[in-house]
C-alpha positions as CSV (number, residue, x, y, z in Angstrom):
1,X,131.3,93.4,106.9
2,X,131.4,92.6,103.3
3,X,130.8,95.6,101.2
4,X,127.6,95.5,98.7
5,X,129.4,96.6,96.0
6,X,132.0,93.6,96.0
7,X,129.1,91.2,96.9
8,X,127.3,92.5,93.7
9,X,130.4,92.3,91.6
10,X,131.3,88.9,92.7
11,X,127.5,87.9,92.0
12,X,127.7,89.2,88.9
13,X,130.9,87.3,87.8
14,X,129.1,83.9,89.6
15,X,126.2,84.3,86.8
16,X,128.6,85.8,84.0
17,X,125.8,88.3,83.4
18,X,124.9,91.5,84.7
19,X,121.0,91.2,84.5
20,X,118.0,91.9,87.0
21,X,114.9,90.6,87.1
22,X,112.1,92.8,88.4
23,X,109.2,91.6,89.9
24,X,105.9,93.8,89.4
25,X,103.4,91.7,90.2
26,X,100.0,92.8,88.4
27,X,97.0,90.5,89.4
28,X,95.2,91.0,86.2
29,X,98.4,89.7,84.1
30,X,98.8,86.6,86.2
31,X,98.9,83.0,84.4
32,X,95.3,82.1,84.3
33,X,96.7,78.7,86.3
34,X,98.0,80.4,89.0
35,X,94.6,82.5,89.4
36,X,92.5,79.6,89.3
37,X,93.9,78.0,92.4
38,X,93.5,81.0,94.6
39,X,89.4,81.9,93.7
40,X,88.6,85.6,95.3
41,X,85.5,85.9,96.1
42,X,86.0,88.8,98.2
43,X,88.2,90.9,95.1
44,X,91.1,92.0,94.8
45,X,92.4,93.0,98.4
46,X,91.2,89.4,99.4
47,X,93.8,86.9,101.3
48,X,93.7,84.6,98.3
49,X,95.2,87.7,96.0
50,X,98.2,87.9,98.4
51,X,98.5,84.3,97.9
52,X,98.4,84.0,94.3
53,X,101.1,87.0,94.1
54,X,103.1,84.9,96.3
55,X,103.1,81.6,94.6
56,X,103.3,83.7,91.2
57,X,106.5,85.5,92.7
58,X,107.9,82.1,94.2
59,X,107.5,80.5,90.6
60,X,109.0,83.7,88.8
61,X,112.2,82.9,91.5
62,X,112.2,79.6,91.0
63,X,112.8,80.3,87.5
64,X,115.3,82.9,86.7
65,X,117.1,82.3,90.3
66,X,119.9,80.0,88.0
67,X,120.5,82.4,85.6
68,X,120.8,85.9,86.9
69,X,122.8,87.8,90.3
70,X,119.9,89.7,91.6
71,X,116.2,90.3,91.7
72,X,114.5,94.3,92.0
73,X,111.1,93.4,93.5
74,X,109.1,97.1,93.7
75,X,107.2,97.2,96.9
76,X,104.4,99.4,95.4
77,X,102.3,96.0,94.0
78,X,102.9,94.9,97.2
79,X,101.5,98.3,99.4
80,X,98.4,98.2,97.2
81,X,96.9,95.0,99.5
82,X,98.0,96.7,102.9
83,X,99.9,94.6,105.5
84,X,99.1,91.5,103.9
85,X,100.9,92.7,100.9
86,X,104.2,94.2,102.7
87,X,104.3,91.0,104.5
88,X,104.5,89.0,101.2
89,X,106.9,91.3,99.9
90,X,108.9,90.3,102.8
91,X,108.2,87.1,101.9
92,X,109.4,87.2,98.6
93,X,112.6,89.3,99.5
94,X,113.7,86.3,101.7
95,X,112.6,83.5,99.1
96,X,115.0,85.4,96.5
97,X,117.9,85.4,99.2
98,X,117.4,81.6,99.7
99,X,117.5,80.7,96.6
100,X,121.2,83.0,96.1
101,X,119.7,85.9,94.7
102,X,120.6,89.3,95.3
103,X,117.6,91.7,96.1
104,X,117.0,95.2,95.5
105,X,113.4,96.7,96.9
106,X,112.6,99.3,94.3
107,X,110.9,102.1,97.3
108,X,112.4,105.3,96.2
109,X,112.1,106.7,99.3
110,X,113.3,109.8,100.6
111,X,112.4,112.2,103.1
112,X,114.2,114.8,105.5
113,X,115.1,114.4,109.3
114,X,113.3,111.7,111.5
115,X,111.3,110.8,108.3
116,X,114.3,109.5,106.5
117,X,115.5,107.9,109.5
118,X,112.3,106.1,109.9
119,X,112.1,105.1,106.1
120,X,116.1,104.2,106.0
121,X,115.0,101.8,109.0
122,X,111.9,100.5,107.7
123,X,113.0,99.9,104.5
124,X,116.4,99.3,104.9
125,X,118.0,98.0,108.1
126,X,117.8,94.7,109.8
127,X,118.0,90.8,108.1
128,X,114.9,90.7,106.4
129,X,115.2,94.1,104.2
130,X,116.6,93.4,100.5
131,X,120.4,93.9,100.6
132,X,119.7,97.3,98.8
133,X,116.8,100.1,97.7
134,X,116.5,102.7,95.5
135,X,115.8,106.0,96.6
136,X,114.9,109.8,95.7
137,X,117.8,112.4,96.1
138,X,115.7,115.5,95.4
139,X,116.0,116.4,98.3
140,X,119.7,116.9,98.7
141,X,122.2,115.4,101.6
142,X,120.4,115.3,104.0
143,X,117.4,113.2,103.1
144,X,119.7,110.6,101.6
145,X,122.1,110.6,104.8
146,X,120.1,108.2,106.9
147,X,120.1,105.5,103.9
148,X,123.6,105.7,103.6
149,X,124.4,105.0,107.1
150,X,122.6,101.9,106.8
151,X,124.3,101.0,104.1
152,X,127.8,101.8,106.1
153,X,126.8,99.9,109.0
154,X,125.1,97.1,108.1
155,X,127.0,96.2,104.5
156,X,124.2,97.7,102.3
157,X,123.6,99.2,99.2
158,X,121.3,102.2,98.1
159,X,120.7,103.2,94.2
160,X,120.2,106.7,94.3
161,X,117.6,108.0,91.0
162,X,119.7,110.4,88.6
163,X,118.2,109.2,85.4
164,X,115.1,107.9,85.5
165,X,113.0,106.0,82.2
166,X,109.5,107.8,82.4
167,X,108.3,109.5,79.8
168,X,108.2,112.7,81.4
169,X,111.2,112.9,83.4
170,X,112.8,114.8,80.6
171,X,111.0,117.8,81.9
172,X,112.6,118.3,85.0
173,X,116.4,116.0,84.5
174,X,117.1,117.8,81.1
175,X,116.4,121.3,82.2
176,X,120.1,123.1,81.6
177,X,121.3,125.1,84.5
178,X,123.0,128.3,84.2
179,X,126.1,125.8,84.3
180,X,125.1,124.4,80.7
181,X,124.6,121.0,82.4
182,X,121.8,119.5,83.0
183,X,120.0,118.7,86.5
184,X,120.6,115.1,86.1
185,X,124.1,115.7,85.7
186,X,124.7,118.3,88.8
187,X,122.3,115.6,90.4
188,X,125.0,112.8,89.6
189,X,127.5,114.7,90.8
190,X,126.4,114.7,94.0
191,X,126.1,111.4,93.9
192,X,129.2,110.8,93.2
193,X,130.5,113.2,95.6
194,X,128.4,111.0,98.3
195,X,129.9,107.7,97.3
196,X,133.1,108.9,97.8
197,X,133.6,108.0,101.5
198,X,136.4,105.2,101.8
199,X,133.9,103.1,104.1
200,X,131.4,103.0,101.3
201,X,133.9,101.2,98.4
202,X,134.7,98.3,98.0
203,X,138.0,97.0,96.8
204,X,137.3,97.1,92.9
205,X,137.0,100.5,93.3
206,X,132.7,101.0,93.1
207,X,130.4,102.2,96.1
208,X,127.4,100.9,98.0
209,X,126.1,103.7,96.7
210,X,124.6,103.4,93.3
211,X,122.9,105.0,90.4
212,X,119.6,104.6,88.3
213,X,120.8,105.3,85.1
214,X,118.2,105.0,82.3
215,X,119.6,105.1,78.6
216,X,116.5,107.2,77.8
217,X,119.1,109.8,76.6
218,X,121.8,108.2,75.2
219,X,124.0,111.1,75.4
220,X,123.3,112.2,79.1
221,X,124.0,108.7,79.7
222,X,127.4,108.4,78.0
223,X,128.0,111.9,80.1
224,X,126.7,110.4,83.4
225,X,128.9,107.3,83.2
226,X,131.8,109.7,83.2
227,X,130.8,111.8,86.6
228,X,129.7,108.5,88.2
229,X,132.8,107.1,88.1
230,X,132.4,105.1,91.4
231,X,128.8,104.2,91.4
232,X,127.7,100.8,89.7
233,X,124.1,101.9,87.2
234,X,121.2,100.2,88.3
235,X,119.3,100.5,84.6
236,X,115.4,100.5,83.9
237,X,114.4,100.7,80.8
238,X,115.6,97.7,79.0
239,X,112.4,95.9,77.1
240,X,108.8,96.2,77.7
241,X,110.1,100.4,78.3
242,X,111.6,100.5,74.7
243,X,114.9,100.3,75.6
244,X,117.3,97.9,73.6
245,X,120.2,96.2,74.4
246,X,122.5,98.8,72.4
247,X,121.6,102.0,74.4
248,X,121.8,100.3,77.9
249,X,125.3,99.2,76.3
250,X,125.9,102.8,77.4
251,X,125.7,102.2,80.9
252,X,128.5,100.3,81.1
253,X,132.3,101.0,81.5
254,X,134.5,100.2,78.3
255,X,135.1,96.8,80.3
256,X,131.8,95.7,80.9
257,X,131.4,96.3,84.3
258,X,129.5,99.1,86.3
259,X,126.4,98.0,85.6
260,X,123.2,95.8,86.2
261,X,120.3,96.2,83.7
262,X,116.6,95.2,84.6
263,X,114.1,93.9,82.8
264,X,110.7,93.5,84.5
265,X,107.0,92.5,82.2
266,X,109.0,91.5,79.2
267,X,110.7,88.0,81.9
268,X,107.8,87.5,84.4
269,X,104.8,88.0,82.0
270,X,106.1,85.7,78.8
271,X,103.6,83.5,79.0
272,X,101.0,86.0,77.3
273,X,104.7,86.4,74.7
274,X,103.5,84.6,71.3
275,X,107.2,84.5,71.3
276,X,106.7,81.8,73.9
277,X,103.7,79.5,73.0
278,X,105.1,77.1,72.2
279,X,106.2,76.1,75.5
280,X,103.2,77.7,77.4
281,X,102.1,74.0,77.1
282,X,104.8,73.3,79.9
283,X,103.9,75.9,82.3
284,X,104.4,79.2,82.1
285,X,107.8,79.3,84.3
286,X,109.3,77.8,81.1
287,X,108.4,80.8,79.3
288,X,109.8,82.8,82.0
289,X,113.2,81.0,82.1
290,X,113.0,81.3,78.2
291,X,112.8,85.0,78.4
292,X,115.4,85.5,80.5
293,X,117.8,83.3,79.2
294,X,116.9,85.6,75.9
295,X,117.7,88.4,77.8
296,X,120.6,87.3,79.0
297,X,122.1,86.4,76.1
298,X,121.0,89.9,74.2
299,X,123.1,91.7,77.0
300,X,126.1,89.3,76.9
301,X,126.1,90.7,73.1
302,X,126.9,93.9,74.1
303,X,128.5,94.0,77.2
304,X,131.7,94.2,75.9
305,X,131.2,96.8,73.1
C-alpha cells in the first residue's frame, strides 16, 4: 500500500505547488446565488442549508481542483447540521477525491483507550474517510496510537497539532520547560520520535505522520523544522489569519519541500474580495479560481527561498 507521504509528495509535484485549500463552509458568507436556490424556510439546520453547503462546496471543488494537490475540509461546519451535515461532509470528501484531489478532514481528534480507537475508526479508517486528519497529541502516545495504526494499515496519513495559529495558543505552546525549550518543541519531538517507524516513511524520506506547523512564531518555527525532520508541515495561517507568504516560507526545507500551506476564507469566500469584482459578474467560482491561482503564485515566490 502506497505510503501517504509519497502520494502527497507526488501530488504536490503533479500541481507544482504545495497549496491547500480549506473548505469552512459558513452559511451566512455564502454567494447570495447559491442561497437563493435553496430557500430555508425552516432556518438554518433545514435540509435546504445542507444543500446549499453542498453545491457551495461542489462549486468551490470544481474550481480550485486544477490547480492545487489537496483540499482540508474541517468537519466542524459540517457537525453543526447533525447527520445531515456529516453525511455531506462525506459527500464532499468523495467529490474532492473524484475530481484528483487529495483530502485532509481537519477533526483534531484525540482521546485515550477505546475512545481513540473509536474516533481513529470513525474518522479515519475505511474508503470514504479523507486520505488524512489532523489530530490533538496532548494527550501523549497513547491517544495518538490508534490514528497511527490506521495510518500504517490502511496507507494514511495523520497531522499531528504542534503549532497551532490561534491567538492564544502562545499561552500554553510557548511556556519554557525547565529544559529551556518550549512545550511545542518537546511536543514536536515526540512527534518526530513517533514518525520514526520504518513502516510509516515513505521513500523520500517524510512520514504519514505530519505536523501543524503555524509560522505564528517565526522563530519556533525555524526551530520546529529542525526537530521535525521527517514530518511534512501541514501550515494554517497563511491569509485571512495574517500570515504572509514570507513567514510560512519558514515551514519549508531549504529545498522547498516539507510542506503544504492552507489557505481557507481568503480562496472560497473571494466573491465578497473587492479584489475580485470584476469578475463576480461571471460567477463567483471565477473569483475563487482567481484567488487561488493568486495564491498559488504568492507561494511559488517563496518556496524556494
Amino acid at each position: 500500500m502506497e505510503n501517504f507521504a509519497d502520494r502527497l509528495n507526488q501530488a504536490i509535484r503533479d500541481r507544482k505547488t504545495p497549496a491547500c485549500v480549506g473548505l469552512d463552509p459558513v452559511l451566512a458568507r455564502l454567494p447570495k446565488t447559491v442561497c437563493a436556490e435553496y430557500p430555508m424556510e425552516n432556518g438554518r439546520t433545514s435540509a435546504a442549508a445542507v444543500n446549499a453547503i453542498v453545491a457551495f462546496g461542489r462549486g468551490v471543488i470544481e474550481a480550485v481542483a486544477p490547480l492545487v494537490p489537496v483540499m482540508k475540509i474541517n468537519v466542524a461546519f459540517f457537525e453543526a447540521y447533525g447527520g445531515r451535515g456529516v453525511d455531506a461532509y462525506r459527500e464532499l470528501i468523495g467529490v474532492a477525491r473524484r475530481a484528483g484531489l487529495l483530502t485532509i478532514g481537519d477533526v483534531k481528534r484525540g482521546d485515550i483507550g477505546h475512545s481513540s480507537a473509536a474516533y481513529a475508526q470513525g474518522q479515519l479508517a475505511g474508503g470514504d474517510a479523507p486520505d488524512a486528519i489532523t489530530v490533538n497529541p496532548y494527550l501523549g502516545l497513547d491517544g495518538v496510537k490508534p490514528f497511527i495504526d490506521v495510518c500504517r494499515e490502511e496507507g494514511k496519513g495523520i497531522f499531528s497539532l504542534v503549532q497551532t495559529s490561534n491567538e492564544s495558543a502562545s499561552a500554553v505552546q510557548d511556556v519554557r520547560l525547565e529544559s529551556g525549550e518550549t512545550v511545542a518543541a518537546h511536543v514536536g519531538g515526540l512527534v518526530n520520535d513517533w514518525a520514526g517507524d520504518e513502516q510509516l516513511m515513505g521513500s523520500a524520506g517524510y512520514s504519514a505522520v505530519g505536523a501543524v506547523v503555524s509560522p505564528r512564531d517565526v522563530a519556533g518555527a525555524d526551530g520546529l523544522r529542525t526537530i521535525l525532520r521527517r514530518c511534512i508541515f501541514l501550515v494554517p495561517g497563511y491569509g485571512a489569519q495574517g500570515q504572509s507568504a514570507g513567514r510560512v516560507a519558514h515551514c519549508f526545507k531549504e529545498d522547498g519541500s516539507g510542506a503544504i500551506v492552507n489557505s481557507s476564507r481568503g480562496v472560497i469566500y473571494a466573491h465578497a474580495n473587492d479584489r475580485y469584482a470584476e469578475l463576480a459578474a461571471s460567477g463567483w467560482q471565477k473569483c475563487v479560481e482567481a484567488a487561488c491561482q493568486d495564491f498559488v503564485a504568492d507561494l511559488d515566490r517563496v518556496q524556494n527561498r
